[in-house]
VOLUM-983918 format. One record per atom (N, C-alpha, C): x, y, z. Coordinates in steps of 0.001 Angstrom, whole numbers, plus 500000, padded with zeros to 6 digits. Layout:
<rs>
XYZ
...
</rs>
This chain:
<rs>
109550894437357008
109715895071358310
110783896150358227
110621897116358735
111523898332358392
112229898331359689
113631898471359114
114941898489360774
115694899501360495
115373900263358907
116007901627359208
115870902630359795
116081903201361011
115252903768361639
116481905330361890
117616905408361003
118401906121361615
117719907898361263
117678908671361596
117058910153362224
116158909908362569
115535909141362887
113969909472363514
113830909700364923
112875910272365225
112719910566367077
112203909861367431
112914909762368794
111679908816369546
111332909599371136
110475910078370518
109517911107371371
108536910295371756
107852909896370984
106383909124371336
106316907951370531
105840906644371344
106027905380370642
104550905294369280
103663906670369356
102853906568368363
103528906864366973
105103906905366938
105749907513365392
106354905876365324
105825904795365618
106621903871365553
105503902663365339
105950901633365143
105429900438364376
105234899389365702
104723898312366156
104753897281366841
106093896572366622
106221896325364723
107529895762364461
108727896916364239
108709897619364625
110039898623364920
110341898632366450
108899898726367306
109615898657368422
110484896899368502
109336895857368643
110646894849368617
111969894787368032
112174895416366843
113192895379366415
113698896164367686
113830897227368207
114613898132368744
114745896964370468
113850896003370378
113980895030371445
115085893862371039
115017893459370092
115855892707369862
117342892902369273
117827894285368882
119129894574369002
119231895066370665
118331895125371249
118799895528372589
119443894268373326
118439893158373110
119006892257374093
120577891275373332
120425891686371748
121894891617371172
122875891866372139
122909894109371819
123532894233372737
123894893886374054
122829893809374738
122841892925376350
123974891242375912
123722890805374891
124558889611374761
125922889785374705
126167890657373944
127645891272373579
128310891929374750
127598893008375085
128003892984376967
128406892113377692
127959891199377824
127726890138378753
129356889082378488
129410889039377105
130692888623376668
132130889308376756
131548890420377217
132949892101376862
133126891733375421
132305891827374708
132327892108373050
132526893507372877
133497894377372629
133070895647371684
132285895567370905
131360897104371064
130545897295370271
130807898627369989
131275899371369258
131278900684368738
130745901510367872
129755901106367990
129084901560367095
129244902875366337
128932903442367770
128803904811367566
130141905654367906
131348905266367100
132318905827367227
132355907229366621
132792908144368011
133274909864367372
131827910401367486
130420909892367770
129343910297367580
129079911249369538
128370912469369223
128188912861370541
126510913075370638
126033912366371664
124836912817372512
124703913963373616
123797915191373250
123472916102374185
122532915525374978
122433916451376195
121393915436377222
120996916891378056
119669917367377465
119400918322378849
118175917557379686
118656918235380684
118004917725382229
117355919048382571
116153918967382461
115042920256383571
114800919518384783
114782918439385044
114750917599386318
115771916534386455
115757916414388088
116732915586388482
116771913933387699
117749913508387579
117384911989387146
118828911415387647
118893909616388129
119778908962388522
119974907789386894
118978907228387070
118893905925385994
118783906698384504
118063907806384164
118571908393383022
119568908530382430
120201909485383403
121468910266382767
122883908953382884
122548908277384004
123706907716384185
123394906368383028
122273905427382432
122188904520381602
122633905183380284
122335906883379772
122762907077378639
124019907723378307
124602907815379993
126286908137379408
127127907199379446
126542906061380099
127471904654379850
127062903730378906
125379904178378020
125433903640376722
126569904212375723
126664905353376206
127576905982374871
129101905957374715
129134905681375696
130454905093376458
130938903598375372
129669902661375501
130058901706375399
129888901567374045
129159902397373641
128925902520371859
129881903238371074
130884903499372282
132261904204371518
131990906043372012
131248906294371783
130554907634371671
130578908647372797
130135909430372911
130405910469373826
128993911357374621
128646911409375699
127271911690376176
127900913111377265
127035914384376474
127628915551377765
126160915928377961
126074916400379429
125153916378380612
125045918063380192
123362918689380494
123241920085380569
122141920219381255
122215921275381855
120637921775383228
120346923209382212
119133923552382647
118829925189382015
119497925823383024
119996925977383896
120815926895384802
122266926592384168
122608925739383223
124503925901383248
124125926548381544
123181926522380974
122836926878379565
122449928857379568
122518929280377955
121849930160377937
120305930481378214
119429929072378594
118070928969378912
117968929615380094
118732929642381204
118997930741381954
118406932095382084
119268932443380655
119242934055380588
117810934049379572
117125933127379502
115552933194378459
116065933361376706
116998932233376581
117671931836375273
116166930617374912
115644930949373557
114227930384373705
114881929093372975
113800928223373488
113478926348372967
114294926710371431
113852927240370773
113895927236369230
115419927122369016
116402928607369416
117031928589369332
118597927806369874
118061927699371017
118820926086371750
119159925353370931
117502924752370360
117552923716369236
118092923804368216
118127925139367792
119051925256366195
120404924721366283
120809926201367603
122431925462367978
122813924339367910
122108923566369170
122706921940369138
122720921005368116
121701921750367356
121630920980366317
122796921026365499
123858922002365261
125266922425364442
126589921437365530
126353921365366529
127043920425367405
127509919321367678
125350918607367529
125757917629368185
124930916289367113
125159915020367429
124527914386366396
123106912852367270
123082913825368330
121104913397368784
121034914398370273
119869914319370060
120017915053371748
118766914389372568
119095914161373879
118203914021374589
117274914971375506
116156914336375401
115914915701376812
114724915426377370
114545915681379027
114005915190380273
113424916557380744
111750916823380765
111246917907381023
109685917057381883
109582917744382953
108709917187382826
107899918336384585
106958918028385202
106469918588386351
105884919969386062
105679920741385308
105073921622384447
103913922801385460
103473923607385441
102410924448385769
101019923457385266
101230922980384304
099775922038383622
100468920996382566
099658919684382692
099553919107381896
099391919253380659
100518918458380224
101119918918378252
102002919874378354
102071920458378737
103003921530378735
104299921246378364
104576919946378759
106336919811378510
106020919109377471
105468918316376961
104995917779375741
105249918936374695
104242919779374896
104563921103373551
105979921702373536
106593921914374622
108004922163374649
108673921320374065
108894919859373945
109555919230373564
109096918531372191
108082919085371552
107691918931370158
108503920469369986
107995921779370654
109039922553369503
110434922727369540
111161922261370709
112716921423370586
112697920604369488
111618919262368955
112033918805367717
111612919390366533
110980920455366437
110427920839365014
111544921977364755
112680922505366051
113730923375365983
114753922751365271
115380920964365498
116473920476365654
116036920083364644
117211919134363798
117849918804362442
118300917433362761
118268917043364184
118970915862364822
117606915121365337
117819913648365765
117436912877366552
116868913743367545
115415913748368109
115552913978369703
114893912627370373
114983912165371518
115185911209372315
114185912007373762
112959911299373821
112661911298375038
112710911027375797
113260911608377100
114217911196378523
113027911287379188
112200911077379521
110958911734380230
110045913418379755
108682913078379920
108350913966379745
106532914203380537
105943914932380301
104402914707381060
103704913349380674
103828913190379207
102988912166378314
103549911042378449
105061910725378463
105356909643378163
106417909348378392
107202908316378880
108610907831379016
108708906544378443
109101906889376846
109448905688376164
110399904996376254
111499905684376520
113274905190377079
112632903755377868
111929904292379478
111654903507380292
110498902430379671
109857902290378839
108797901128378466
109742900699377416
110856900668377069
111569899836376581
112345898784377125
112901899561378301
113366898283379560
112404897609380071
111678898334380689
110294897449380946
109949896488379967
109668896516378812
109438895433377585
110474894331377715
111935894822377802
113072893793377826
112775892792378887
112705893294379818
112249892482381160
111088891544381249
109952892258380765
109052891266381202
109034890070379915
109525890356378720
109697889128377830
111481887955378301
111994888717379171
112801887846379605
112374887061380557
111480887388381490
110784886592382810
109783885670382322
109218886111381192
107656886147380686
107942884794379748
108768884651378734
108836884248377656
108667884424376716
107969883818375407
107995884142374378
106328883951374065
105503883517375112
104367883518375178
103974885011376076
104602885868376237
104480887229377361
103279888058376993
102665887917375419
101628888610375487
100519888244375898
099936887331376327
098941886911377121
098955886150377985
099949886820379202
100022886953380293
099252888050380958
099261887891382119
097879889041382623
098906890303383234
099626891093382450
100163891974383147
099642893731383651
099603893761384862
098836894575385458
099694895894385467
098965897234384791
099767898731384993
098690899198385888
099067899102387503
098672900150388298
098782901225388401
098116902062388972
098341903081389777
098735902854391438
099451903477391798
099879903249393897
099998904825394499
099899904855395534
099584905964396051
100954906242396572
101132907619396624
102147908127396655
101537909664397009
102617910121397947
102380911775398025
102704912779397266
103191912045396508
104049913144395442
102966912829394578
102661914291392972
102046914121391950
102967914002390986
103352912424389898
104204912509389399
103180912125387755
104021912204386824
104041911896385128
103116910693385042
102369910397384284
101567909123384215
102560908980382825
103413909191382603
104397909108381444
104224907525380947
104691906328382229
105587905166382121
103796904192381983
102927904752382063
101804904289382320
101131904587380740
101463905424380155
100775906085378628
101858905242377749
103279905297378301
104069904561377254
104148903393377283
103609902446378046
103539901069378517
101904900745377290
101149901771377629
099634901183376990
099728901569375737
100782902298375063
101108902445373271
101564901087373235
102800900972373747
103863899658373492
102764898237373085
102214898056374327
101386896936374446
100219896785373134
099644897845373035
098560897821371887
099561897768370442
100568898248370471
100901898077369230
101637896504368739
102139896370369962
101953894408370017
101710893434369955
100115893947370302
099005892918370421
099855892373371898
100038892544373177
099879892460374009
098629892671374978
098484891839375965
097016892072376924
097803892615377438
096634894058378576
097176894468379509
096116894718380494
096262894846381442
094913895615382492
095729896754382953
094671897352382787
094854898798383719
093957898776384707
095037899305386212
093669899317387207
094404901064387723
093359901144388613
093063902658388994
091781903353389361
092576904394390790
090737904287391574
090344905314390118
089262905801390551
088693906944389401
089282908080389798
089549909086388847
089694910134388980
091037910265388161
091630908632387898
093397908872387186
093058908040386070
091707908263384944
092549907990383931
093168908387382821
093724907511382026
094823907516381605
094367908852379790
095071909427379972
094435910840378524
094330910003377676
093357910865376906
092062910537375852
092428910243374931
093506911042374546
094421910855373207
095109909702373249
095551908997374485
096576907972374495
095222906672374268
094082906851375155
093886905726375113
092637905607373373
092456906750372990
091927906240371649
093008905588370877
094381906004371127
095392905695369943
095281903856370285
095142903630371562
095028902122372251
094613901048371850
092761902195371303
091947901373371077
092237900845369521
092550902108369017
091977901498367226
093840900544366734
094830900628367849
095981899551367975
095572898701367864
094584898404369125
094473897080369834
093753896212368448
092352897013367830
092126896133366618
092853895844365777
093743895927365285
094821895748364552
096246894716365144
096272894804366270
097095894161366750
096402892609367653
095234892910367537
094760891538367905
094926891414369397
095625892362370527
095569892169371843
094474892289372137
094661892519374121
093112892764374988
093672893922375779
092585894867375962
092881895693376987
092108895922378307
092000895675379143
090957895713380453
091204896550381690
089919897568382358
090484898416383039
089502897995383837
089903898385385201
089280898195386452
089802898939387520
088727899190388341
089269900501389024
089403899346390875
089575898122390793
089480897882392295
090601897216392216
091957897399392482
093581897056392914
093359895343392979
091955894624393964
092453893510394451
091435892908393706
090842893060392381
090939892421391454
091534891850390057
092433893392390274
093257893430389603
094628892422389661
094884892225390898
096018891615391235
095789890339391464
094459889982390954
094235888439391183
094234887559389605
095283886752390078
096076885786388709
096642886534387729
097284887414388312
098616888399387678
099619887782387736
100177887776386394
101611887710385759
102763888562386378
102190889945386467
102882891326386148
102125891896387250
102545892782388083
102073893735388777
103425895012388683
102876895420387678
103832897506387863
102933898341388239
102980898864389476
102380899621390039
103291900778390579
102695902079389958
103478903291390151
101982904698390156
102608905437391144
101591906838390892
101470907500390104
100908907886389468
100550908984388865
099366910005388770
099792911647388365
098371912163388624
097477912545387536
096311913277387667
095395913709387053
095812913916385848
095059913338384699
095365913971383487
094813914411382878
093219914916383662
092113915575383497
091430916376383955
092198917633384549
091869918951384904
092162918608386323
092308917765387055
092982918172388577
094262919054388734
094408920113389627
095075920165390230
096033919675390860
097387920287390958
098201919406392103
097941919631393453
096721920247393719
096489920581395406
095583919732395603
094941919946394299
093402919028394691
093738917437394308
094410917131393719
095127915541393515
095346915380394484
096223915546395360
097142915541396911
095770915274397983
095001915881398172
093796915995398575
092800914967398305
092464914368397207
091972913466396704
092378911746397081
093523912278396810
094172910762396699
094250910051398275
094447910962399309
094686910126400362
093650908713401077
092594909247400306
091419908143400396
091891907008399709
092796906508398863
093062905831398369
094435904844399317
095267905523400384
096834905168400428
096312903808400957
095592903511401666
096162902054402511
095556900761401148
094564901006400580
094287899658399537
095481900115398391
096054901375398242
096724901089396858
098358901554396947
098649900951398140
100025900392398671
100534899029398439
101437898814397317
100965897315397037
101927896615397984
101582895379398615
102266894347399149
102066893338399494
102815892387399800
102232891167399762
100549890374400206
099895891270400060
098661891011400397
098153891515398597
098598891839397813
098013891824396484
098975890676395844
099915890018396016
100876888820395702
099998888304396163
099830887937397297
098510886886397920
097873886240397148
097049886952395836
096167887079394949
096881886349393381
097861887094393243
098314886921391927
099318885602392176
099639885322390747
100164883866390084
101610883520391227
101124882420391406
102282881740392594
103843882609392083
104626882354391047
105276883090390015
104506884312389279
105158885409390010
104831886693389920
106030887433389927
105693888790389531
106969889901389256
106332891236389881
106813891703390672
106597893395390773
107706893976389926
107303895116389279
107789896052388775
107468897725388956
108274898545389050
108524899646389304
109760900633388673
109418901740388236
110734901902387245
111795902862388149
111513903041389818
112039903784390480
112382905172390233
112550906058391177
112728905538392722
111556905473393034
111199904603393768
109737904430394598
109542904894395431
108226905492396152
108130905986397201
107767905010398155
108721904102398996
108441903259400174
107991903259401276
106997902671401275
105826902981402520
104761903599401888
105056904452400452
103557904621400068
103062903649398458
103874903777398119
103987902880396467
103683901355396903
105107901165397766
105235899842397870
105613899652399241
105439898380399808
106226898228401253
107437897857400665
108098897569402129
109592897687401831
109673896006401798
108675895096402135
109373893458402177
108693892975400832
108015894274399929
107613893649398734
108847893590397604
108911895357397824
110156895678396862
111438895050397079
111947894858398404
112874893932398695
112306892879398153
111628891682398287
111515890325398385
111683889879397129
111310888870397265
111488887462395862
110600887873394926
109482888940395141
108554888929393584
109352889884393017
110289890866393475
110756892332393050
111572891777391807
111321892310390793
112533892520389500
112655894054389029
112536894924390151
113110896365389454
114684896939389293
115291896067389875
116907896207389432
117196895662388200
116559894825387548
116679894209386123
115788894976385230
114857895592385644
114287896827385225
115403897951384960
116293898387385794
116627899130386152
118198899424384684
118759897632385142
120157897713383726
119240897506382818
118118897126382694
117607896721380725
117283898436380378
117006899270381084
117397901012380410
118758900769379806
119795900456380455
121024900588379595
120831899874378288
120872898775377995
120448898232377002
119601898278375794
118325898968376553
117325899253375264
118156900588374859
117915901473375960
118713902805375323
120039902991374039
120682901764374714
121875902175373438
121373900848372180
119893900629372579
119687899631371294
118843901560370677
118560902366370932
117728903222370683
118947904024369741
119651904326370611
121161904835370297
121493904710369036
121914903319369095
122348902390367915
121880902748366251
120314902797366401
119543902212365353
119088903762364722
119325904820366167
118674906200365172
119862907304365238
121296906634365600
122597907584365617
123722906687364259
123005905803363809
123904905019362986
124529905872362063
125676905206361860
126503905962360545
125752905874358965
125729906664358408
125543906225356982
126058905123356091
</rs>
């Protein structure tokens, strides 16, 4: 099993192994142990993380400057308005720079004119840099976030968690956001041999590229994968219900998505009427912020099935297990 993992990117969980991601799960919840004790951990002493932001983020920026914090290390924050990207200083050259600077960089692009778009941007940010890059979000995928997500549901789940019935929705929402946490959830799982269902009305599924990589996983990894497009079959004798929006990843529009989707808001609002359905012991998940009143009601996400605040610290955790394993010293 390979745990050397120090320069490598983690852009997309397809450059990675089933047994690399656990590994990167199980120094996480290390770390989470050592935390928990006020153990120093310094790993990453004298080491600095860049972090650009093209979009707003709360649980990003703030889980990877208090990973680095706690890894000894040092995390500085950048927008294209405080940068020379500004003045049309191109991807390439950004990347060269930081690369003489700094020793990983992160970066969060995502809402684009079209789908992929920030994807190709942030492949030629890494084919520029010499360093680590770290995907903070992007169109395709948010691996950061299906790493907490992973921490979580094998802490609720057990050690039997892969065949549990855990459900990746889609929920309606007015906004058109990243099917990112939804593409990086169905790598993770197939490369596991985890079951998963995917539900979703038609019109959102999940790109072609992600889900062939799924399929020829899934033989190899011995999981199940099952899709269904009706919410309240989906949610019946569920383990797991993560249900989050996302849009078109197949030639819609963001006018014509917006347009589309409203036929969908009242069945794919989840709340306790899809709990109704699923396992007496159940979990909602959501990687926030949610849109309340359209994602989720508010006495779901509040109530007793909700675990998205434990969602929310296991980002800190996986992240500086991410940190850890591809900023290590020689």
């Amino acid at each position: 099993m390979r745990t050397d993992m120090r320069g490598k990117d983690f852009v997309t969980l397809m450059d990675y192994t089933g047994e690399e991601i656990q590994t990167i799960l199980d120094v996480a919840f290390d770390l989470k142990r050592q935390n928990a004790m006020g153990a120093e951990h310094e790993l990453l002493k004298n080491k600095t993380l860049g972090m650009i932001f093209a979009q707003p983020s709360t649980r990003t920026r703030v889980s990877f400057e208090t990973g680095m914090t706690q890894l000894g290390g040092h995390a500085q924050y950048y927008s294209e308005d405080n940068m020379q990207r500004k003045n049309k200083e191109t991807w390439d050259d950004t990347g060269l720079v930081l690369s003489r600077y700094l020793d990983a960089l992160m970066v969060r692009l995502y809402d684009l004119e079209k789908y992929g778009m920030a994807r190709d941007i942030m492949n030629q940010i890494r084919a520029a840099t010499t360093i680590p890059v770290i995907n903070g979000l992007d169109d395709k995928e948010h691996p950061c976030q299906c790493m907490g997500d992973l921490m979580t549901i094998q802490e609720k789940l057990g050690t039997g968690w892969k065949k549990k019935k855990i459900v990746m929705s889609w929920a309606y929402s007015d906004r058109v956001k990243s099917p990112g946490v939804p593409q990086a959830m169905l790598l993770a799982c197939s490369l596991l041999g985890a079951d998963l269902t995917l539900a979703y009305p038609k019109g959102y599924e999940l790109d072609e590229e992600y889900m062939a990589f799924a399929d020829s996983a899934y033989q190899k990894s011995g999981g199940k994968l099952s899709i269904t497009n009706d919410i309240y079959e989906a949610s019946t004798d569920a383990d797991v219900i993560y249900a989050k929006s996302w849009g078109s990843t197949r030639g819609m529009d963001k006018a014509e998505d917006k347009e589309y989707r409203k036929q969908f808001e009242k069945d794919w609002c989840i709340s306790d009427k899809h709990f109704s359905l699923a396992k007496p012991v159940s979990y909602y998940m959501h990687p926030l912020p949610a849109a309340r009143g359209e994602e989720v009601t508010d006495e779901l996400i509040d109530g007793p099935h909700s675990i998205v605040y434990d969602q929310a610290e296991n980002r800190l955790h996986a992240q500086k297990a991410i940190l850890a394993l591809l900023m290590k010293k020689k």
